[in-house]
PDB file of N, H, CA, C and O in Angstrom:
ATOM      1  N   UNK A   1     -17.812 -21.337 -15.774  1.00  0.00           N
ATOM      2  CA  UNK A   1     -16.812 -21.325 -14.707  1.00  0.00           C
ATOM      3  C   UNK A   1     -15.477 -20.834 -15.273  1.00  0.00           C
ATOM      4  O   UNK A   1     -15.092 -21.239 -16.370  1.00  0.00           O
ATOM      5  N   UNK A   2     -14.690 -19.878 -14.471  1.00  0.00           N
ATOM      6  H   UNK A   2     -15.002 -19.549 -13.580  1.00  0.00           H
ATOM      7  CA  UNK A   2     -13.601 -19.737 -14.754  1.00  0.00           C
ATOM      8  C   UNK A   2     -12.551 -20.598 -14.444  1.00  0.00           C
ATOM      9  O   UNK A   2     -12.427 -21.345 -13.473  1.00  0.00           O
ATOM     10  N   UNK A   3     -11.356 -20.281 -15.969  1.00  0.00           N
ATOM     11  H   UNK A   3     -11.457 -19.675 -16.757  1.00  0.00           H
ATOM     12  CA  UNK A   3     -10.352 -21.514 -16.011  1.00  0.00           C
ATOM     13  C   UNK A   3      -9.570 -21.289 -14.742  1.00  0.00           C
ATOM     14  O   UNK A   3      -9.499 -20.201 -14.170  1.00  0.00           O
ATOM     15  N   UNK A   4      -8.951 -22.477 -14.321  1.00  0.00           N
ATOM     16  H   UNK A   4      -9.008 -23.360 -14.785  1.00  0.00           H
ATOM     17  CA  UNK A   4      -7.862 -22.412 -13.197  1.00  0.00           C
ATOM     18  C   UNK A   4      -7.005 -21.957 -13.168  1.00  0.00           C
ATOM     19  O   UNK A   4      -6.449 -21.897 -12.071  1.00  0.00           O
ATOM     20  N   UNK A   5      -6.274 -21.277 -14.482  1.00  0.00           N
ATOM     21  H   UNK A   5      -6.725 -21.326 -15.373  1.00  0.00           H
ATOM     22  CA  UNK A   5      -5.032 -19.796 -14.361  1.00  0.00           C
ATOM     23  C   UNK A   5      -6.313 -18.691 -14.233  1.00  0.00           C
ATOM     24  O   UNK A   5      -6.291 -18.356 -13.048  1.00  0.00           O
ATOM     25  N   UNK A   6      -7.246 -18.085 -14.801  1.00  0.00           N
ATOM     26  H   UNK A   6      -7.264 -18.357 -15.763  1.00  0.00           H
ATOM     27  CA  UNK A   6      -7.756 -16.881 -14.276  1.00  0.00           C
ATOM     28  C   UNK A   6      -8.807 -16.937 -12.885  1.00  0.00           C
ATOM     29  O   UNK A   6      -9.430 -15.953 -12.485  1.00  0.00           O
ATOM     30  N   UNK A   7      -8.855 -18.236 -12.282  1.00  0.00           N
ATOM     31  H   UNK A   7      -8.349 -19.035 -12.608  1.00  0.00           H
ATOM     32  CA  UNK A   7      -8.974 -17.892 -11.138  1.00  0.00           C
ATOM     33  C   UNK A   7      -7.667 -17.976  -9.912  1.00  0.00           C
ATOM     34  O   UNK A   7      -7.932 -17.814  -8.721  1.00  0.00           O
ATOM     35  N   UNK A   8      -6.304 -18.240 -10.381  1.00  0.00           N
ATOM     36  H   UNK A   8      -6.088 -18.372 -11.349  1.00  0.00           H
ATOM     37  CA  UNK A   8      -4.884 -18.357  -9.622  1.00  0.00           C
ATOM     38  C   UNK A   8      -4.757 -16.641  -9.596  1.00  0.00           C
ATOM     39  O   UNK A   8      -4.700 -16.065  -8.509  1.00  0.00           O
ATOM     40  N   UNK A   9      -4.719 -15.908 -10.834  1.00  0.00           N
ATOM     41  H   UNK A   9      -4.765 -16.376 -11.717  1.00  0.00           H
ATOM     42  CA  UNK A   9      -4.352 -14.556 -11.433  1.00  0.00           C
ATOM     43  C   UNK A   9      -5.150 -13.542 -10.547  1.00  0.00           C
ATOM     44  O   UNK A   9      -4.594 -12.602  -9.979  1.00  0.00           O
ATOM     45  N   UNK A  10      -6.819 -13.859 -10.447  1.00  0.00           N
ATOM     46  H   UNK A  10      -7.271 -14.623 -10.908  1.00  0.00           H
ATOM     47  CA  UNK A  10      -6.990 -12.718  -9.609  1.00  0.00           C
ATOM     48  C   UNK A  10      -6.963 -13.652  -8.132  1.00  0.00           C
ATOM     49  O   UNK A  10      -7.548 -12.894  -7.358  1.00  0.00           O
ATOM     50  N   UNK A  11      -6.741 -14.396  -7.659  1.00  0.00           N
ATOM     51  H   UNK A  11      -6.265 -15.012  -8.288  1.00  0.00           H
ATOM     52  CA  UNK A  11      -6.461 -14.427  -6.288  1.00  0.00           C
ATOM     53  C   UNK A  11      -5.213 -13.880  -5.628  1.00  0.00           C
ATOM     54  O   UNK A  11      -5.030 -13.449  -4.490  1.00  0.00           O
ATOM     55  N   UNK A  12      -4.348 -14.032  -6.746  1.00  0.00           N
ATOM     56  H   UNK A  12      -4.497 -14.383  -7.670  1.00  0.00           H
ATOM     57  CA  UNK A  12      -2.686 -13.402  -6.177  1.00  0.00           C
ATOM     58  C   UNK A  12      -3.122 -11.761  -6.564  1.00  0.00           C
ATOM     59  O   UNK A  12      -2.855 -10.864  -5.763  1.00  0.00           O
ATOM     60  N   UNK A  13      -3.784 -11.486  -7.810  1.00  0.00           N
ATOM     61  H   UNK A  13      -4.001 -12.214  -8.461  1.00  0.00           H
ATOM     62  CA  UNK A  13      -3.969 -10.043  -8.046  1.00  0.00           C
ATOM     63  C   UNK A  13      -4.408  -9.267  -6.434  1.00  0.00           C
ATOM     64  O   UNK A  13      -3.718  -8.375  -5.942  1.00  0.00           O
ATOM     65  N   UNK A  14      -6.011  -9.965  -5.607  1.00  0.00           N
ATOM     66  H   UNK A  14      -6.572 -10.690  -6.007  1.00  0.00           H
ATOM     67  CA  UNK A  14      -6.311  -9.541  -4.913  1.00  0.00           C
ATOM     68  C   UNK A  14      -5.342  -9.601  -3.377  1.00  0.00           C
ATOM     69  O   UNK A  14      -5.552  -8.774  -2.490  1.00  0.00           O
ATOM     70  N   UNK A  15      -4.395 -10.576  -3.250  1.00  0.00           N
ATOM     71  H   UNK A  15      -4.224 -11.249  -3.971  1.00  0.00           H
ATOM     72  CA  UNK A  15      -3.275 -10.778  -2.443  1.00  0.00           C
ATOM     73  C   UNK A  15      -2.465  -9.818  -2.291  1.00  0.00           C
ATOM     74  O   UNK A  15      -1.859  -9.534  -1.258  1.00  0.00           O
ATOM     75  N   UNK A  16      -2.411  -9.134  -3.597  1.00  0.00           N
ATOM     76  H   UNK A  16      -2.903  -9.365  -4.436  1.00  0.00           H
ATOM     77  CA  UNK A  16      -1.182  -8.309  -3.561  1.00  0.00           C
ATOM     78  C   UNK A  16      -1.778  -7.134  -3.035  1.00  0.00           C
ATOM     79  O   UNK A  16      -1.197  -6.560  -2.114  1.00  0.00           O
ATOM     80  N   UNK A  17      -2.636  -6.775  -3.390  1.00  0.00           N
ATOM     81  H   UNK A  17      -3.108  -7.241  -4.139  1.00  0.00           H
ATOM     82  CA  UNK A  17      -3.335  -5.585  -2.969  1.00  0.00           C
ATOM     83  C   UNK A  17      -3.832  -4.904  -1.827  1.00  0.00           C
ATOM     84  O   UNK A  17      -4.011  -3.716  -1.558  1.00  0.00           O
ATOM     85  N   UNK A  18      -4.108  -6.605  -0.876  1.00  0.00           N
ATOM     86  H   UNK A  18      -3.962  -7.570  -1.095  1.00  0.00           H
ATOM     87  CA  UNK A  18      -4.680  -6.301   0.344  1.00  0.00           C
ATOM     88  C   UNK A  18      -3.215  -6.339   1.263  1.00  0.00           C
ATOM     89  O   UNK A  18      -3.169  -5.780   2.359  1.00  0.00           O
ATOM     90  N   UNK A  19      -1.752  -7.236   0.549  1.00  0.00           N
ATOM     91  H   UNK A  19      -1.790  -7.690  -0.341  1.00  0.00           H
ATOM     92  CA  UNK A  19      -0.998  -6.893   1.438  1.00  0.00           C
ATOM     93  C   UNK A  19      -0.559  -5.380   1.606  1.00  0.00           C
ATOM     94  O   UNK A  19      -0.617  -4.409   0.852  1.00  0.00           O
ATOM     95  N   UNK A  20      -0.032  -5.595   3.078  1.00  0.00           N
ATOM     96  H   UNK A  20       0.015  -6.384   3.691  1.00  0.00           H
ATOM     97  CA  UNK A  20       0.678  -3.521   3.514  1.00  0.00           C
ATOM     98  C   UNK A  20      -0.388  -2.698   2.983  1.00  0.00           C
ATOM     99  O   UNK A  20      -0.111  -1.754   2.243  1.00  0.00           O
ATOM    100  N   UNK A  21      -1.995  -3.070   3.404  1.00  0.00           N
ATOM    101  H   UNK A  21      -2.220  -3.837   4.005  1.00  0.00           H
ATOM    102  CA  UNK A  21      -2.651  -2.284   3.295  1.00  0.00           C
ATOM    103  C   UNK A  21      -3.084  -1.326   4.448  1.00  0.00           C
ATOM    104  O   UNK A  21      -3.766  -0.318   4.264  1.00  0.00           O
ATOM    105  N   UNK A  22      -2.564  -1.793   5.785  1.00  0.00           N
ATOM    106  H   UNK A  22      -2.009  -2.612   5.934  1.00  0.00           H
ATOM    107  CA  UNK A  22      -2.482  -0.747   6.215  1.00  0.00           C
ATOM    108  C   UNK A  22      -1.384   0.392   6.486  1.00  0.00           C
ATOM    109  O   UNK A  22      -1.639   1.431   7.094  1.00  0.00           O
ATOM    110  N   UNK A  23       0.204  -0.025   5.815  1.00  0.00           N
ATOM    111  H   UNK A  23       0.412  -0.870   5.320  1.00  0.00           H
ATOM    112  CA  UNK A  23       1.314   0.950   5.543  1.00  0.00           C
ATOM    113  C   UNK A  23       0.741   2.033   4.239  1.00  0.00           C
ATOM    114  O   UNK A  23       1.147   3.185   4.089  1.00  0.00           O
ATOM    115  N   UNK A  24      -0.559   1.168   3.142  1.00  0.00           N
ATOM    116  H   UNK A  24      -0.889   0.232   3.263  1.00  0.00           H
ATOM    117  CA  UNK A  24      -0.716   2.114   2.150  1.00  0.00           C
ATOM    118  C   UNK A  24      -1.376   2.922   2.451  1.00  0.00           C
ATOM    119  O   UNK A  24      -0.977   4.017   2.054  1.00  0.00           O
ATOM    120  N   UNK A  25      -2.780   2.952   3.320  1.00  0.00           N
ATOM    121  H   UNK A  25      -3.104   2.062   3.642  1.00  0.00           H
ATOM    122  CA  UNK A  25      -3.748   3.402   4.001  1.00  0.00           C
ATOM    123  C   UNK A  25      -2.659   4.771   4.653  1.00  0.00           C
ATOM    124  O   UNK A  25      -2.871   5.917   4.259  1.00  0.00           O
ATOM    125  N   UNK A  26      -1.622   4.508   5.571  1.00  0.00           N
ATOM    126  H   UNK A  26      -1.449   3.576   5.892  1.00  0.00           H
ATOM    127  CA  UNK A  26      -0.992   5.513   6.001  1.00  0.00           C
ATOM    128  C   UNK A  26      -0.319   6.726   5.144  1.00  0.00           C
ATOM    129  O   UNK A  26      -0.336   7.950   5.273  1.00  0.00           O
ATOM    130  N   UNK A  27       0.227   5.914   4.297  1.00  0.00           N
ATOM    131  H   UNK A  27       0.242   4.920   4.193  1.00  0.00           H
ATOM    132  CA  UNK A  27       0.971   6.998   3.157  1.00  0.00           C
ATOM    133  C   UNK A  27       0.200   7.497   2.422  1.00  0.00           C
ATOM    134  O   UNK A  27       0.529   8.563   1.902  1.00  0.00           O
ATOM    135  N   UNK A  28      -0.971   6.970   2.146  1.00  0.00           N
ATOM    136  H   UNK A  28      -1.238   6.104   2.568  1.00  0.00           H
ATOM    137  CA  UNK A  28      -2.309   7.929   1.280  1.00  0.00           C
ATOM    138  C   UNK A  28      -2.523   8.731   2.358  1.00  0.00           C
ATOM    139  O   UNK A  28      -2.720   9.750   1.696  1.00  0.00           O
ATOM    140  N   UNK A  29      -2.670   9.171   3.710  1.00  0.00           N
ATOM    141  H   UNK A  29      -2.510   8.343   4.248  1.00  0.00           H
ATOM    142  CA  UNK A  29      -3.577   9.786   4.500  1.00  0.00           C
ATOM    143  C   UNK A  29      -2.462  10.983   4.720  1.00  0.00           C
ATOM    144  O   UNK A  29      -2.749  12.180   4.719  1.00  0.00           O
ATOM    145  N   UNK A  30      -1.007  10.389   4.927  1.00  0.00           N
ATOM    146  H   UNK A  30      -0.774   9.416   4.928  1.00  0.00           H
ATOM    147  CA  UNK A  30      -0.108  11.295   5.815  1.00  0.00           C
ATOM    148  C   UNK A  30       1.529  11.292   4.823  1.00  0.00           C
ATOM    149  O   UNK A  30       2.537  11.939   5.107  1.00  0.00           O
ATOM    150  N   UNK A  31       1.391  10.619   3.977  1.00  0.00           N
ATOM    151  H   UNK A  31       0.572  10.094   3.746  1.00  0.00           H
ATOM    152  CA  UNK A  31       2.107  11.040   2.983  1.00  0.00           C
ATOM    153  C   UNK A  31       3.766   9.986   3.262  1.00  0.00           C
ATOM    154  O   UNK A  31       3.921   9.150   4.152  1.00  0.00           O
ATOM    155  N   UNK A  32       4.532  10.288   2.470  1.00  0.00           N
ATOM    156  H   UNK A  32       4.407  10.967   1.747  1.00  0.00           H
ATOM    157  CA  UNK A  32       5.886   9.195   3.129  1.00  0.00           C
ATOM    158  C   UNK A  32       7.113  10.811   3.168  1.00  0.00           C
ATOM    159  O   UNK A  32       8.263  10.414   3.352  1.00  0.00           O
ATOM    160  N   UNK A  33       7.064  11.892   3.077  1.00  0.00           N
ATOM    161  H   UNK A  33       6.129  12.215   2.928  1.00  0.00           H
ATOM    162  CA  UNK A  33       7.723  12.777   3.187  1.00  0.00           C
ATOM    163  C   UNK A  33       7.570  13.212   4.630  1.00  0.00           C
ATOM    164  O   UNK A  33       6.509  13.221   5.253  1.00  0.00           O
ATOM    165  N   UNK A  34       9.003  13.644   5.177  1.00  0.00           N
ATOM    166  H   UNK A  34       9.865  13.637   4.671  1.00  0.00           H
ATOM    167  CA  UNK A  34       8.532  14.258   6.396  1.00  0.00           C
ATOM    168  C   UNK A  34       8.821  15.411   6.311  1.00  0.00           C
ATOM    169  O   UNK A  34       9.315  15.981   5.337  1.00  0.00           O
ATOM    170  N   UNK A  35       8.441  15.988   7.656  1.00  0.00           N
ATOM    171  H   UNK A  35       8.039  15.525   8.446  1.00  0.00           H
ATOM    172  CA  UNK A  35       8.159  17.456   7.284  1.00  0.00           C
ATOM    173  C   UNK A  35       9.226  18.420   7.311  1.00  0.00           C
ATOM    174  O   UNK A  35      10.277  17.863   7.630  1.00  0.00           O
ATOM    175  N   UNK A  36       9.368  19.711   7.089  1.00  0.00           N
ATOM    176  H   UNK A  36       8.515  20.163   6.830  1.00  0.00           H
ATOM    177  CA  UNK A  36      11.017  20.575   7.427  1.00  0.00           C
ATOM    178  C   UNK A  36      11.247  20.091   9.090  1.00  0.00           C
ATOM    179  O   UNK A  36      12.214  19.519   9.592  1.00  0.00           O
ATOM    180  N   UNK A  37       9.947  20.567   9.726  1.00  0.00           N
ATOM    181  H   UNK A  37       9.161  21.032   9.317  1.00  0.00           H
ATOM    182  CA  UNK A  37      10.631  20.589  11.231  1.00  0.00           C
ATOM    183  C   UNK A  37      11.000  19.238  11.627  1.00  0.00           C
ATOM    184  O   UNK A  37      12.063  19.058  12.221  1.00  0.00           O
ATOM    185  N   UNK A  38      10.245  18.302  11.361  1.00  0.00           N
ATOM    186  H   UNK A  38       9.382  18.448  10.878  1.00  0.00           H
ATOM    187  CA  UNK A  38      10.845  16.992  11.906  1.00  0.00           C
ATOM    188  C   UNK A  38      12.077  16.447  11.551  1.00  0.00           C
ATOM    189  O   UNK A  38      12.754  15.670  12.224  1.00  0.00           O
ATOM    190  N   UNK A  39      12.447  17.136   9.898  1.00  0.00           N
ATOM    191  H   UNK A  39      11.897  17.767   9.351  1.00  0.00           H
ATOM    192  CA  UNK A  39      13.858  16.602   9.242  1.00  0.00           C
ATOM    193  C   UNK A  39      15.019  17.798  10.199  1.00  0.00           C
ATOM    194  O   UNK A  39      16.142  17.417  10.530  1.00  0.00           O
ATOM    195  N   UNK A  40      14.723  18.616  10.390  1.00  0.00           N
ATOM    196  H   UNK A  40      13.811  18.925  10.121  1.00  0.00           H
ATOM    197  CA  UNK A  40      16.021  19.858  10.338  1.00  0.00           C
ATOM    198  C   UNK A  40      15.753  20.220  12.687  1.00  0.00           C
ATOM    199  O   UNK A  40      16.500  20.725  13.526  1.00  0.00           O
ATOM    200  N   UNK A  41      14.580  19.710  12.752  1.00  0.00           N
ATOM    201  H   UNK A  41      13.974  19.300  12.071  1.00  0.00           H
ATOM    202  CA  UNK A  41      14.429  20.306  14.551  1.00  0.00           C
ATOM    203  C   UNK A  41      13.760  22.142  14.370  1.00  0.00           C
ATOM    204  O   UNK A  41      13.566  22.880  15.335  1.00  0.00           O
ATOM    205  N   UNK A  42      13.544  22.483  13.072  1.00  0.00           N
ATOM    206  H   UNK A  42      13.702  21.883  12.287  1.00  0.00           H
ATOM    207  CA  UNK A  42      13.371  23.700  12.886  1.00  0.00           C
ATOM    208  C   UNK A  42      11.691  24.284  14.107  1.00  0.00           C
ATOM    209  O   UNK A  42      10.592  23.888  14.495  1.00  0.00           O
ATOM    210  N   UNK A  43      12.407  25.146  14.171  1.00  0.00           N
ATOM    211  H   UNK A  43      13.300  25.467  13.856  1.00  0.00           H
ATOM    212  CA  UNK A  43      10.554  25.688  15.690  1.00  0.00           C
ATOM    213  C   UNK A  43      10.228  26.725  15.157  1.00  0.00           C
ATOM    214  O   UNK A  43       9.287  27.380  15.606  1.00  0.00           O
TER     215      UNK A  43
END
């Protein structure tokens, strides 16, 4: 059985990971830059 700090360590490890997983999900797919036209109105 694992000790009670390495099972605290990966429960917060896996906590952290699954939080704003769907803001990360977005920025992997569509990036956090926007684009010329949306920054400037450029057509």
């Amino acid at each position: 059985m694992a000790s009670a700090t390495q099972q605290t360590t990966t429960i917060r490890k896996r906590k952290r990971a699954g939080k704003g997983a769907k803001r990360k999900a977005q920025l992997r797919s569509q990036g956090s830059t926007k684009s010329q036209a949306e920054l400037f109105g450029d057509e």
